[in-house]
N, C-alpha and C positions, 0 to 999 in steps of 0.2 A: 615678518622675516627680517635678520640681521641684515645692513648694509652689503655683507659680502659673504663668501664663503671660500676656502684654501683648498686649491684641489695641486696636487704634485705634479712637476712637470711631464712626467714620461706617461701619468695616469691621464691626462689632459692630450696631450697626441695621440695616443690610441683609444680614446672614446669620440676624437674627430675621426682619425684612421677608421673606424668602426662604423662609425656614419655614414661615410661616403661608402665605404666596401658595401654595407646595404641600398646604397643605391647605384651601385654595378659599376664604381670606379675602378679601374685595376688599379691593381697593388701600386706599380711602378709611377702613376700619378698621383692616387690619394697617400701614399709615402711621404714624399717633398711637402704635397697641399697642407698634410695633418702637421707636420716639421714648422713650416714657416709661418700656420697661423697662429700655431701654439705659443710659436717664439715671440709674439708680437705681444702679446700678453705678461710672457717673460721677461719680457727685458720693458714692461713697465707702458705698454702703450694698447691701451683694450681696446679703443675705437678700431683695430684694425686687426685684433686678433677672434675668437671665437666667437665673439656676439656677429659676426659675418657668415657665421655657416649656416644661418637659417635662410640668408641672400641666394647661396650658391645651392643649397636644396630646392630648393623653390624654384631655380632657374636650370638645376638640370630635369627635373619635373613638369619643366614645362617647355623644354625644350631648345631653351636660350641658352643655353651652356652643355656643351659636348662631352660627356663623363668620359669618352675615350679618342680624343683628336690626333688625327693621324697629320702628324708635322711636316709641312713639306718648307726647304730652300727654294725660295721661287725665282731667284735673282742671287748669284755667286760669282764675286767678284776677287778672290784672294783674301786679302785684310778685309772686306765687305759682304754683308748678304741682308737679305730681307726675308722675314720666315713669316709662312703664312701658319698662325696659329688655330686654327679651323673653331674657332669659338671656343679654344676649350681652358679648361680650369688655369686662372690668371696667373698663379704661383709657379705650378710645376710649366707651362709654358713659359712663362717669365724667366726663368731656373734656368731652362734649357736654351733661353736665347742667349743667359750673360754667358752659358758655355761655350756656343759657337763666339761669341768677340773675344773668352780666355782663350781660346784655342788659335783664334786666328794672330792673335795677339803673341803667343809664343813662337809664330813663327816669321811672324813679318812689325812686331814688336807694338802695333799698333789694332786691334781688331774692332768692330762694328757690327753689331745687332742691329737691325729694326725690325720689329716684331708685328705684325697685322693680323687683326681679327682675334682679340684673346680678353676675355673678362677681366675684371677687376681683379688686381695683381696684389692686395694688400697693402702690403709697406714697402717703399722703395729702399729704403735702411737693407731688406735682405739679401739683394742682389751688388749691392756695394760691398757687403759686409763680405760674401762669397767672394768676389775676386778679391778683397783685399787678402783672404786668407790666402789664395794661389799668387801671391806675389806681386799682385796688377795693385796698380789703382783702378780704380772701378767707377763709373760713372752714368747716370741713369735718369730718363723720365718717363712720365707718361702723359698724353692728353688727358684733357679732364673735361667734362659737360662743364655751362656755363654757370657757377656760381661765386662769381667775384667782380665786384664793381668794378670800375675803370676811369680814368678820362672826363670825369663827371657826370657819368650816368647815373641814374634810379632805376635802372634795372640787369639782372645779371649779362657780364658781355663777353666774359673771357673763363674759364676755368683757373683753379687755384694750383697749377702745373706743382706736383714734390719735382726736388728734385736729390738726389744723393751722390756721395761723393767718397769712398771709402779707398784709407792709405793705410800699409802694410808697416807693424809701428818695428817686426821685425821676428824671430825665432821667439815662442814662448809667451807673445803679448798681444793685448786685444787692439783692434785696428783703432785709427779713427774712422768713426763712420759722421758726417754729416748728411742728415734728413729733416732738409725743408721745404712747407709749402712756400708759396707764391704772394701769400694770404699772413696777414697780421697772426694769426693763429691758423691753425688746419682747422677745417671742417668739424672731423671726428674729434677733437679739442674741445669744439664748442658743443658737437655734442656729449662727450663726457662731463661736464660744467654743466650740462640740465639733465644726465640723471642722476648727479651726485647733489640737485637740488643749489647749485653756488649760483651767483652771478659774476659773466663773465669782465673784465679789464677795460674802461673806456678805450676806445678805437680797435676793436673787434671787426665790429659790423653794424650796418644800420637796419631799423625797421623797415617796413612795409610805405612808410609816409617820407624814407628816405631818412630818416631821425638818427643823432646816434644813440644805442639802445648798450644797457648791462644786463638784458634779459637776453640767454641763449635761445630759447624757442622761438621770440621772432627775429631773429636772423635767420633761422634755420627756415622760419617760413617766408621769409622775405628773397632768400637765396643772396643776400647782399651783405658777404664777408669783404671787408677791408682791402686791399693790395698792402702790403709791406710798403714801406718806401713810399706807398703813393704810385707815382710814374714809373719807377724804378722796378717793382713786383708786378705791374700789369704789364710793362712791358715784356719784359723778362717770362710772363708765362707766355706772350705772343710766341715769343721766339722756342720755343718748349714746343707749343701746337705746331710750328714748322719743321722740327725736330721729328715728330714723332707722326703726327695723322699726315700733314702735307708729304715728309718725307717717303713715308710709305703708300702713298696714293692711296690712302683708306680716307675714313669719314674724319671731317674736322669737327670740334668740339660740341657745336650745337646739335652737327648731325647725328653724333653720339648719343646725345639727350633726346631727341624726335625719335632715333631708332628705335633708346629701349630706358624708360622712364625709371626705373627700378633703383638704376644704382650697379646692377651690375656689367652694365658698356660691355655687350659681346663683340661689337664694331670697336672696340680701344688700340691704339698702339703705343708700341713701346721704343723708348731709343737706349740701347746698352752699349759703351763701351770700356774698353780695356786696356791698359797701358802697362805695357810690360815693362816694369822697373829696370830688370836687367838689363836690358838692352839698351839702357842709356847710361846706368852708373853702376858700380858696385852694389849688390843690394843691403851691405852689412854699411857701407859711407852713403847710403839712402838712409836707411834708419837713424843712425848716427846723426847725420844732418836735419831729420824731424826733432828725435831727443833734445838737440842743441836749441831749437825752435821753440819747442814747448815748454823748457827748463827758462828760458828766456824771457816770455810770454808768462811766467808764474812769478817768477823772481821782480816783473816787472807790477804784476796785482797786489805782490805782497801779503800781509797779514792782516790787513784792510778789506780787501777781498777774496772772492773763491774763484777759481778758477779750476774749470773742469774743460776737456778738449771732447771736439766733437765726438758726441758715442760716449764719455764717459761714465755718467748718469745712468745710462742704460744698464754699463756693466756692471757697476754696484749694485742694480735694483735687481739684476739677473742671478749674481751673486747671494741677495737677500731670498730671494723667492725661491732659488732651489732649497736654499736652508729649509724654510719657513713655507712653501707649500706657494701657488699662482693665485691671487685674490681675484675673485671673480666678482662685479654687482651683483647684487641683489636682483636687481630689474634684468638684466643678462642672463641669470640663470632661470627668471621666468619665460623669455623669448623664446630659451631652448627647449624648457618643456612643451610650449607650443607644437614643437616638433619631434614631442616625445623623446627627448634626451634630458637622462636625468644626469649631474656629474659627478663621480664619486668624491664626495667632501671629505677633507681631514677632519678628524674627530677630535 
């Protein structure tokens, strides 16, 4: 089998959408679900797009994930709430918490999510990228099980917290989105780097003996990814777990992992918020003042360097792959046969 194969983007959401609808998702969740993991593929990032439907089959099959979650507001506060997401599909719950902070956001300029009880949300980039197109800046984490050194440990003590950060570049133009983990590299990074057969970048992660290692498989079976920074990412994802599991009174990170070993964290939470641009400046001398930023910031790299702004990358790869069809692994498209989904390839 070739390395990969090209399937189109709208053919690629509705052979997820088709997926989940045979396993009794309604429409109005497996919608958004099939939207946002297709897009993750789209815009260049597989760890987090389609090779993940086999996680969430398997988990509503067994009961760890609720194919139709009835959303309740359990704590409303004005600008504030906390939404209990009843275990169900990480995306379209995710979706619908950064609505409640745009909304609350339009009206008292500032709004807040915290979302409890909801699966693995994909990629944090989506829900940034969403309010920055409603005018907000957008901002977003989630807890993570514990797979990131720390403090000088040898064994995993804190999760690798994404975090995203998406600004409204203006009428007609793609945001910036910043999407980062906590961690030298993301996870799913490292694992794209061992099924594309590479070895990953000195200071990744370490082996099992604490080592530092350029084989992605044992980090991956070591659980001991990097912190960025050192102090600075471990810290920083501490503060992420109070953000999001403490703040919501749900489980903190490890207990996340004891709950449910899988990967797909039905005990996870989420922190979304919203910043309504208007409400503090012009939003046409908002943009203006980014453009002045980023024209400044290039002019200063020069010809010497490249300079792409957060999310840029993405949207030229998003750009190429609509042309050119979504490249899928090779290994990815045998996961999903596993599950009996074949994907319609370009020919």
């Amino acid at each position: 089998m070739s390395a990969e194969i090209r399937v189109r983007y709208e053919a690629l959401v509705a052979k997820i959408d088709e997926v989940l609808a045979a396993e009794g998702v309604p429409e109005h969740v497996r919608r958004v679900e099939a939207e946002l993991m297709a897009e993750a593929d789209l815009l260049g990032v597989p760890s987090h797009g389609i090779r993940m439907l086999p996680l969430i089959v398997t988990g509503i099959r067994n009961g760890r994930a609720n194919r139709n979650p009835q959303l309740r507001v359990v704590r409303d506060h004005e600008a504030t709430c906390v939404l209990d997401g009843d275990r169900g599909l990480g995306r379209y719950v995710s979706a619908q918490a950064m609505e409640q902070a745009v909304d609350r956001a339009r009206r008292f300029g500032v709004g807040v999510c915290v979302a409890n009880r909801v699966t693995h949300w994909g990629r944090a980039h989506a829900y940034a990228y969403r309010a920055a197109l409603k005018g907000m800046i957008g901002i977003c984490t989630t807890n993570a099980i514990p797979n990131m050194t720390g403090w000088g440990s040898k064994q995993p003590v804190v999760g690798n917290n994404p975090l995203a950060i998406g600004v409204p570049q203006g009428e007609g133009l793609d945001p910036l989105v910043l999407d980062i983990a906590m961690s030298q590299a993301a996870v799913g990074k490292i694992g794209t780097y061992l099924r594309e057969g590479k070895a990953v970048p000195d200071g990744w992660g370490l082996d099992a003996s604490g080592q530092s290692t350029s084989d992605p498989a044992a980090i991956l079976s070591s659980g001991l990814v990097l912190p960025m920074g050192d102090h600075k990412g471990a810290g920083l994802a501490l503060m992420m777990e109070v953000f999001t599991g403490a703040l919501a009174g749900g489980l903190i990170s490890h207990e996340v992992g004891q709950d449910d070993s899988t990967g797909l964290d039905p005990q996870g939470s989420k922190f979304l918020l919203a910043i309504d641009v208007s409400k503090f400046v012009d939003p046409q001398r908002f943009a203006e003042r980014v453009s002045v930023l980023l024209r400044s910031i290039a002019e200063g790299v020069g010809a010497d360097g490249e300079f792409l702004y957060p999310g840029q990358r993405g949207w030229q790869t998003r750009d190429r792959n609509l042309a050119e069809g979504v490249p899928i692994h090779a290994k990815i498209v045998e996961q999903l046969a596993g599950i009996g989904v074949a994907l319609p390839a370009i020919v």
